[in-house]
N, C-alpha and C positions, 0 to 999 in steps of 0.2 A: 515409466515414471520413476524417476530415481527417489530415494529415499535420504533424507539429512538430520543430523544431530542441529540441535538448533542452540548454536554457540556451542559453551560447554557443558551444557543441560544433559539429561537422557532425555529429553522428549525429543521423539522424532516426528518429522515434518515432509510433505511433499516438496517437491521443489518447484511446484507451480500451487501458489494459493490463490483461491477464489476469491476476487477483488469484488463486493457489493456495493457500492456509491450507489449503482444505476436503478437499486432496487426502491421503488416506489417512487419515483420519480421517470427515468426514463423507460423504465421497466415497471408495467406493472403487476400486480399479486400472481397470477400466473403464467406471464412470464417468467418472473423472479424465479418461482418455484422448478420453472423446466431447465430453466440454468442451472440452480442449485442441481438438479436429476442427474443434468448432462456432465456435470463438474463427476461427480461421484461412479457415474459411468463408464468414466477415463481415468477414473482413481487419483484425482484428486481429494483429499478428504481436506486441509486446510482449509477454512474459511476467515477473510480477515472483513472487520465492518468498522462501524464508530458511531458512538451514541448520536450527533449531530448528522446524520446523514440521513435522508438521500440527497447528493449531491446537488445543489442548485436551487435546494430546495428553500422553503420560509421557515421562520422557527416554528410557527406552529403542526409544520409536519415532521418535526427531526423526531427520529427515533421512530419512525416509520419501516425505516431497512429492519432495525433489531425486531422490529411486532413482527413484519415479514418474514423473518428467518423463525421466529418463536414460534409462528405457528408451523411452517414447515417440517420444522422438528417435532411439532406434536403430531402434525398429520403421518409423517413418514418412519416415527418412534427410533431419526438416526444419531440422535445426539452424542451418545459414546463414541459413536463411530468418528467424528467429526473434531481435530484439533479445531476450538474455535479460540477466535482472537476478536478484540474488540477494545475501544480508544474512548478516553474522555480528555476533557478538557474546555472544549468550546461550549457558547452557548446555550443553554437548556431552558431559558425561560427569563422574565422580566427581571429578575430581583438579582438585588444585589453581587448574590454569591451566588447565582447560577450556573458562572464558569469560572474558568479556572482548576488552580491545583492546588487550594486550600486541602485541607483535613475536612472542613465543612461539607466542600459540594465533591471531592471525590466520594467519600463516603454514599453519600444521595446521591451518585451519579452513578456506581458500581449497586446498588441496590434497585435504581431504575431499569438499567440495563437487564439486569438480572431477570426481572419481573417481565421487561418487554421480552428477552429472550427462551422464556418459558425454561430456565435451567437454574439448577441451585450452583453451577460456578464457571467461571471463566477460564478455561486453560490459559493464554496471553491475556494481561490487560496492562494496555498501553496508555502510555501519554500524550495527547496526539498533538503536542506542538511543547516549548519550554512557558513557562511564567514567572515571570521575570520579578513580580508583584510578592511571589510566595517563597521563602526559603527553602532548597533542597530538600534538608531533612526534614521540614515540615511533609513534605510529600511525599519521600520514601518512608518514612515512618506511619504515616495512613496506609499505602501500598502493602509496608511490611506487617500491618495489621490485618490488613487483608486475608495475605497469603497464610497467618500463622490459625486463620477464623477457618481456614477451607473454602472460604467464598473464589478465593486465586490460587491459582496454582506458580505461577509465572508472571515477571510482569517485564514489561521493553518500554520501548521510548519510541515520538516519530518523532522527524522531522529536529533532531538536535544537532547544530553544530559541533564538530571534535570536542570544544575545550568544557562544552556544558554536560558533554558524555561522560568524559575526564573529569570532572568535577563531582558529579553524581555518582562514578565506582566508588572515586576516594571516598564520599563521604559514606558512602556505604559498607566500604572495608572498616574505617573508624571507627565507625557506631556499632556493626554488626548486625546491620539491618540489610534484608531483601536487595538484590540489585537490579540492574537493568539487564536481563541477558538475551537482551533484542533490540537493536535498532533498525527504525525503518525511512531510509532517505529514497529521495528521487532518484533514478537512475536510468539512464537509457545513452544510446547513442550518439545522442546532441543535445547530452548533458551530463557530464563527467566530473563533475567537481567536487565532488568525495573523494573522489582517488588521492588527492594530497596529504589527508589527513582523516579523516574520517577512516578510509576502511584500513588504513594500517593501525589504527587503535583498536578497529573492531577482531583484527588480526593478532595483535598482539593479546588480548584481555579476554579470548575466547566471548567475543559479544557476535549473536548472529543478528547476519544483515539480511534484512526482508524488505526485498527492493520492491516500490512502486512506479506508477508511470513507462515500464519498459517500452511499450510503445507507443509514448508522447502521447497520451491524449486520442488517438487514432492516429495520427499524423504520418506514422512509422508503419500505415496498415494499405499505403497508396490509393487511398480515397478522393486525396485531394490531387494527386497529378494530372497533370493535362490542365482542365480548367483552373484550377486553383482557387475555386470558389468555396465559400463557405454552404454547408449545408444545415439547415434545421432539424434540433433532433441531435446534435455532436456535442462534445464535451465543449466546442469555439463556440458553440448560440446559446448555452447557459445562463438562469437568470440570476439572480442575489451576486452580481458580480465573476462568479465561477468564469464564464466566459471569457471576460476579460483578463484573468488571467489567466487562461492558457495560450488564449492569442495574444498573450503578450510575452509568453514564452517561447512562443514554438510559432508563429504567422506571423513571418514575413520571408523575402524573397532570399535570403541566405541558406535558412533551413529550409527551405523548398528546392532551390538547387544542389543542396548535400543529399537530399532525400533521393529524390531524381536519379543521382548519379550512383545511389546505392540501389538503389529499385535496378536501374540498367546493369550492374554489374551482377547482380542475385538472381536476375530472370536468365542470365547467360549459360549459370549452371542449375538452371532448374528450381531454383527458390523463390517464395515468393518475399516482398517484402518482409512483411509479417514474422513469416517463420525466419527470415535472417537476423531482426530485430530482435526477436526473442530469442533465439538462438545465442545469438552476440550475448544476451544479460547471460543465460543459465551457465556461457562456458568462464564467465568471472571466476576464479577459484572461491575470493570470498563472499560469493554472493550463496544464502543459505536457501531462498527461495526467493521466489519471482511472482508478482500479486498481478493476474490478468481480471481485466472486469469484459464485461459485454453487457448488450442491452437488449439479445438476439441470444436464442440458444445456438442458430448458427455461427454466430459468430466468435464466440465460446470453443464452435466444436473446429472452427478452422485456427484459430489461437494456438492450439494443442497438439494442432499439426506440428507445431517447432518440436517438440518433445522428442530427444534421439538423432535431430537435427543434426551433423559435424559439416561446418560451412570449410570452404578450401580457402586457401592461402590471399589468394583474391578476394576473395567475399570479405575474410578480414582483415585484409586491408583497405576496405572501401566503406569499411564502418569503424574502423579503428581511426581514420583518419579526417571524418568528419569530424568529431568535438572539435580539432585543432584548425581548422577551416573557417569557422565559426566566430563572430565578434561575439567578444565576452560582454556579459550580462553588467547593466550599468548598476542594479538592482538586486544585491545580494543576498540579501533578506530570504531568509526559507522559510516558503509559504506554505501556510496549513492547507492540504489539503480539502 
């Protein structure tokens, strides 16, 4: 398991983080917990979550993942040991200022966390989407309150386009407040569209990129070849909508014959999908870490199989050359997670 500077911070980071969505939702309380085991077993020690999660879930369960890991930590006493990261922004409840990237509901949303997490601070805390409603500095200014209180250590961004990343340094060179020195986009093999500008700004500005999604949803994991059926229980049967948007990213017959055609060219030299997919993400230069979920501790322990992974010349070129394969997304929009 390699080890990574995260941007231009001294905090160092695994380069495989443990993705939680599925906790409390598709995973539950002891599952979660032999995940979390099994992550730490193979020496991942990152964990990334967000206060609205578990994934799929209704609002009255969000923040269910963070009680879940809170307790974890209390039962297993590993919390030092554990870069943890963790997102607000979306929905927390009825009223008014629930969500978003006010002053008002970060504040009470880094203090909920907190509390569900069973820890007095947050190594990463992210933004996990832009709001468009609040002004930047309003937001890194709560942020940089944060960090100067000890409750944060660090804080990143998900899901921002180049120029709102760009926007958010400047104003934070300006003012001299906290900046972002994490972003975390989508990324995987049939889905590349950060490469134009995104990761050359995260290149340029020493911003670490903490890629999710590397392998689509499952998609990228050969569950679906051959029948191409949906299964019950997958990120594609999700309810509060989730579903629908992965099958609307990644299900239909295009990305099923790119997949196909990488699965047969990876089982030739011995890999399976899976580890070529992930593979593919860890050997990006700018990629800082790579966030795997599971909803199985075995499936977790075969994920990690990629780790040390070097795919041949072939292998990447049959994942290099899907994104370009591919009709582009009519639907630009980046979606929160």
């Amino acid at each position: 398991m390699k080890i990574k500077q995260l941007g231009r911070t001294g905090l160092r980071v695994t380069e495989v983080c443990l993705g939680t969505m599925t906790f409390g939702n598709q995973a539950d309380e002891a599952t979660s917990f032999a995940i979390m085991d099994t992550a730490v077993e193979h020496g991942v020690t990152f964990f990334d979550t967000a206060d609205v999660y578990p994934l799929g879930g209704t609002l009255d369960v969000n923040g269910e993942t963070e009680a879940i890991m809170g307790r974890w930590f209390a039962a297993r006493g590993s919390r030092e040991d554990i870069v943890l990261a963790t997102k607000c922004r979306g929905r927390m409840g009825p009223g008014l200022n629930d969500e978003g990237l006010s002053r008002k509901h970060i504040m009470k949303a880094c203090e909920d966390s907190l509390r569900r997490l069973q820890t007095d601070y947050i190594d990463l805390y992210q933004t996990h989407s832009t709001d468009n409603a609040t002004p930047i500095e309003e937001t890194l200014r709560a942020l940089d309150d944060l960090v100067h209180s000890g409750k944060v250590r660090y804080i990143g961004c998900s899901n921002y386009p180049a120029w709102e990343l760009a926007d958010a340094l400047w104003t934070s060179e300006t003012k001299g407040l906290a900046r972002f020195d994490s972003v975390q986009p989508r990324y995987n093999v049939l889905f590349r569209m950060i490469e134009d500008e995104l990761l050359p700004l995260a290149k340029a500005h020493g911003v670490g990129v903490i890629s999710y999604n590397p392998l689509a949803g499952g998609m990228l994991t050969g569950r679906y070849s051959g029948s191409r059926a949906l299964q019950e229980g997958s990120r594609f049967t999700l309810g509060s909508g989730r579903g629908e948007m992965y099958r609307k990213r990644y299900w239909n017959d295009e990305v099923h014959d790119q997949v196909d055609h990488i699965k047969d060219v990876t089982g030739r030299h011995g890999h399976s999908l899976t580890h070529a997919a992930l593979a593919w993400v860890l050997a990006q230069p700018v990629i800082t870490s790579a966030i795997v979920g599971a909803s199985r501790p075995d499936q977790l322990r075969d994920s990690l199989g990629a780790v040390g992974v070097t795919l041949s010349s072939d292998e990447m070129d049959a994942c290099n050359g899907a994104w370009f394969n591919l009709p582009r997304e009519k639907d630009q929009e980046i979606a929160r997670r």
